[in-house]
C-alpha positions in Angstrom: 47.9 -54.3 -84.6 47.0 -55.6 -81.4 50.7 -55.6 -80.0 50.5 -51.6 -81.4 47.5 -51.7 -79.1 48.9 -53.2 -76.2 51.9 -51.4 -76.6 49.9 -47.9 -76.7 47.6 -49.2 -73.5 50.9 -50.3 -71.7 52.5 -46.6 -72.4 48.9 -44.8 -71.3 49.1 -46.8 -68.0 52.6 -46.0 -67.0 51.9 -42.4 -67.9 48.4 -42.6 -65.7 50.6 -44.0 -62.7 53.0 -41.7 -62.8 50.8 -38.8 -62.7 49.2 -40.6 -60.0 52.3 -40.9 -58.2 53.2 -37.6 -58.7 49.1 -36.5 -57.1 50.0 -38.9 -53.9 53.5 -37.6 -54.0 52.3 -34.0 -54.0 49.4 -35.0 -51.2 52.2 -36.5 -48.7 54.1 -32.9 -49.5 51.4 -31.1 -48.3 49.8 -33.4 -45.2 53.6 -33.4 -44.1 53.7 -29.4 -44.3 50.4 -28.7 -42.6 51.6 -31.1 -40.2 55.0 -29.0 -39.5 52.7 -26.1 -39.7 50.7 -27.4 -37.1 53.5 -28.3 -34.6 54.7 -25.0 -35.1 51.7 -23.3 -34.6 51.7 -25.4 -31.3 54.8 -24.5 -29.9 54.8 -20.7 -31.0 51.3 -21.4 -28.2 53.6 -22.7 -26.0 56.4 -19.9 -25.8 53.5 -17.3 -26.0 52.2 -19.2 -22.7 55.2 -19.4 -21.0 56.1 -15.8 -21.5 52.1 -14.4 -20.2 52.4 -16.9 -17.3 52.3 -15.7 -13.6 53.1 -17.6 -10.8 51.2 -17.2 -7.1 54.0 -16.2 -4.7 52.1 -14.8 -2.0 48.4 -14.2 -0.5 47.5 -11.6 1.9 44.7 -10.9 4.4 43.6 -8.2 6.6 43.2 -9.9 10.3 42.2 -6.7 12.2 41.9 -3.1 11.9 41.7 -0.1 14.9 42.2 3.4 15.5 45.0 3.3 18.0 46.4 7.1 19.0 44.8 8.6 16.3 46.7 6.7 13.4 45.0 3.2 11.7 47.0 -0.1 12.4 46.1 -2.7 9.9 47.2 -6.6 11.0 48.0 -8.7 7.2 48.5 -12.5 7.4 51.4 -13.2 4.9 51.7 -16.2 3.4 54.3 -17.6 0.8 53.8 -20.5 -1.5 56.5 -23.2 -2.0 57.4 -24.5 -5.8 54.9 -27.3 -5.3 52.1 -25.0 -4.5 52.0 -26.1 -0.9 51.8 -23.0 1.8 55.1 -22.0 4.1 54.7 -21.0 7.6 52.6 -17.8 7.7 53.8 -14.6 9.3 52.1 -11.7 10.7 52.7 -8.1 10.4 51.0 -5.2 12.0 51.7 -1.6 10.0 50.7 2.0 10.6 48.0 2.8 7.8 46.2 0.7 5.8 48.5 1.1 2.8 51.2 -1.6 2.6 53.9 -1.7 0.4 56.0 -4.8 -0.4 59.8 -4.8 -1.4 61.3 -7.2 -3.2 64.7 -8.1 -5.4 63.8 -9.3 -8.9 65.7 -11.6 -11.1 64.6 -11.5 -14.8 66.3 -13.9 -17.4 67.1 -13.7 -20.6 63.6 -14.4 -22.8 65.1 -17.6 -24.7 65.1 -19.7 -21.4 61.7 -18.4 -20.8 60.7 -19.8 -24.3 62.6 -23.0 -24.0 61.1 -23.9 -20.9 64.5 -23.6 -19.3 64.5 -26.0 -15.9 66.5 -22.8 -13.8 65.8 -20.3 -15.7 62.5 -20.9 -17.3 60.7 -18.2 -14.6 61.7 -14.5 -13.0 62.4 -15.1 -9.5 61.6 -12.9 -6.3 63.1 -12.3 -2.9 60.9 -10.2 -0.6 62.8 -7.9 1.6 60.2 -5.8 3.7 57.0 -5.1 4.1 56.2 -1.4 5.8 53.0 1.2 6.1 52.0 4.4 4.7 53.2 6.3 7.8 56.2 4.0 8.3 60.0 4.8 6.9 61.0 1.8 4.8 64.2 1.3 6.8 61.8 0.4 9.9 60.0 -1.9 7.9 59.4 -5.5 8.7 62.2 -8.4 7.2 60.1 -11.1 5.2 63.6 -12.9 3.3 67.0 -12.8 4.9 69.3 -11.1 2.3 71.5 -13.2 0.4 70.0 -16.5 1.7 67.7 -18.7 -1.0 64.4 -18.0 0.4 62.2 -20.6 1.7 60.1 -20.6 -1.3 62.9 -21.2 -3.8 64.2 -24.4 -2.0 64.3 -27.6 -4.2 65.5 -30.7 -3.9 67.7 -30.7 -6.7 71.4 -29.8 -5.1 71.5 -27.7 -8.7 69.1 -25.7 -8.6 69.7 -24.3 -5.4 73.5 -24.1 -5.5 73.1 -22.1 -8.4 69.7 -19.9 -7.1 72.0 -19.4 -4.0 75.0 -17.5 -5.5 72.3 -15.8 -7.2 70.9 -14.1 -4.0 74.7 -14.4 -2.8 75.7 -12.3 -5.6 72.4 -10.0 -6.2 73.6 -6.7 -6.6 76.8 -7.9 -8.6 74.2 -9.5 -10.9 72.9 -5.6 -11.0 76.0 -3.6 -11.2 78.1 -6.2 -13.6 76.8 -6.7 -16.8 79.4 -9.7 -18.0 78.1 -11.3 -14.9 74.8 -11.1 -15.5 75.0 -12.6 -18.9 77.5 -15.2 -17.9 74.1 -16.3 -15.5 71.7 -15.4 -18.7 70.2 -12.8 -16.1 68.3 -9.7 -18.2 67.7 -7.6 -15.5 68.5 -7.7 -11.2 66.7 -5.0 -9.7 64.7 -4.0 -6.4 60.6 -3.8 -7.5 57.9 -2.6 -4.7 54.2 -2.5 -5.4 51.6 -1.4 -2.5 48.0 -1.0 -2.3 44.9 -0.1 0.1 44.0 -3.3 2.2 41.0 -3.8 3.5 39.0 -6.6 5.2 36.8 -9.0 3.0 39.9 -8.8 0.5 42.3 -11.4 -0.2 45.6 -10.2 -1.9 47.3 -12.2 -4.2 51.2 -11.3 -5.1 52.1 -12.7 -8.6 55.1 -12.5 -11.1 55.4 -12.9 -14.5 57.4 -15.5 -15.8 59.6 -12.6 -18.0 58.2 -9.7 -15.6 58.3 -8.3 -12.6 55.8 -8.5 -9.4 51.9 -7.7 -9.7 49.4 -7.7 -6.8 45.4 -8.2 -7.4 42.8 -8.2 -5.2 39.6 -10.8 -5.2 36.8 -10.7 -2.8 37.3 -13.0 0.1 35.9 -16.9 0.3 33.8 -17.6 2.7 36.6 -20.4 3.9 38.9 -17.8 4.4 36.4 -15.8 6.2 35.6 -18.5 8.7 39.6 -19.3 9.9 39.4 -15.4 10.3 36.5 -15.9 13.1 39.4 -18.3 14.8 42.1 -15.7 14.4 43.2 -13.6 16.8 43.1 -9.8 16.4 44.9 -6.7 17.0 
């Protein structure tokens, strides 16, 4: 009787750990899928991120306004921010109006290496050609990038990057007119953008572009830092 017993205890335990087993089994299944649901979650974050990001490229000001022969002349302080956020030299342009418009070549790449984070390809880039007024003909407009050279703003120390940014400005409107090209450079679209706007004093002007997109311009009201160099600039 009492080895029927033990046997009967010894068969009740062996089924109690295997259920348990089965319970902790389950319980790893589903911590390790949450997890992987997690991390997915995460990164689908990430791509979402990387795909609404803007990057500053430029901020402009208004350094003097007059009436001069009956038309407006608006001075703008232009200034261009390197890959490292620090400024590049700023340049001056004085157009007739008060409504400037901004040229520029766009480079948009294929989403995935916006996604993936890709090191060259991971953002749209911009080359701005000219800046010109309301009342001025765009052909007499005023050069900001040299065509075909890497601008200033793009340069980086990696030999890489800007060998291969290069041939991109090199090779610009090929990159537009020649689709196996472009996809051989994972380039979705080449093409010239402009955006333009009032400016007006008290404003600063802030050019951005979308990391899969194309060039935006915003306006904020102006910081009183800004407003005191202003007092130390001088005017028209």
């Amino acid at each position: 009787m009492l080895r029927t017993i033990a046997k009967l205890l010894f068969l009740v335990l062996l089924v109690v750990a295997g259920v348990a087993g089965l319970m902790f089994q389950r319980r790893d299944t589903t911590v390790a899928q949450l997890s992987d649901a997690r991390q997915k979650n995460e990164q689908l974050k990430q791509v979402v991120q990387r795909l609404e990001a803007e990057r500053r490229v430029a901020d402009v000001i208004v350094t003097g306004q007059k009436a001069e022969g009956g038309v407006q002349m608006t001075t703008l302080l232009f200034v261009e921010y390197a890959r490292d956020g620090s400024t590049l030299p700023a340049r001056r342009f004085t157009i007739d109006g008060n409504v400037a418009h901004v040229d520029a070549v766009v480079v948009k790449f294929d989403r995935d290496f916006v996604q993936d984070n890709d090191p060259l390809r991971g953002h749209s880039l911009a080359l701005f050609t000219r800046l010109y007024g309301e009342n001025q003909p765009p052909e007499k407009g005023f050069l900001i990038d040299t065509p075909g050279e890497i601008p200033d703003v793009y340069r980086s120390p990696d030999p890489y990057a800007s060998d291969f940014e290069r041939e991109l400005w090199s090779n610009f409107w090929k990159l537009a007119d020649d689709e196996a090209y472009r996809k051989s450079r994972g380039v979705r679209v080449a093409q010239g953008e402009g955006v333009w706007v009032p400016f007006h004093p008290d404003k600063l002007y802030t050019l951005t572009l979308d990391s899969d997109g194309g060039l935006n311009i915003t306006s904020s009201p102006l910081k009183g830092i800004y407003r005191e160099a202003l007092k130390r600039e001088p005017t028209l």
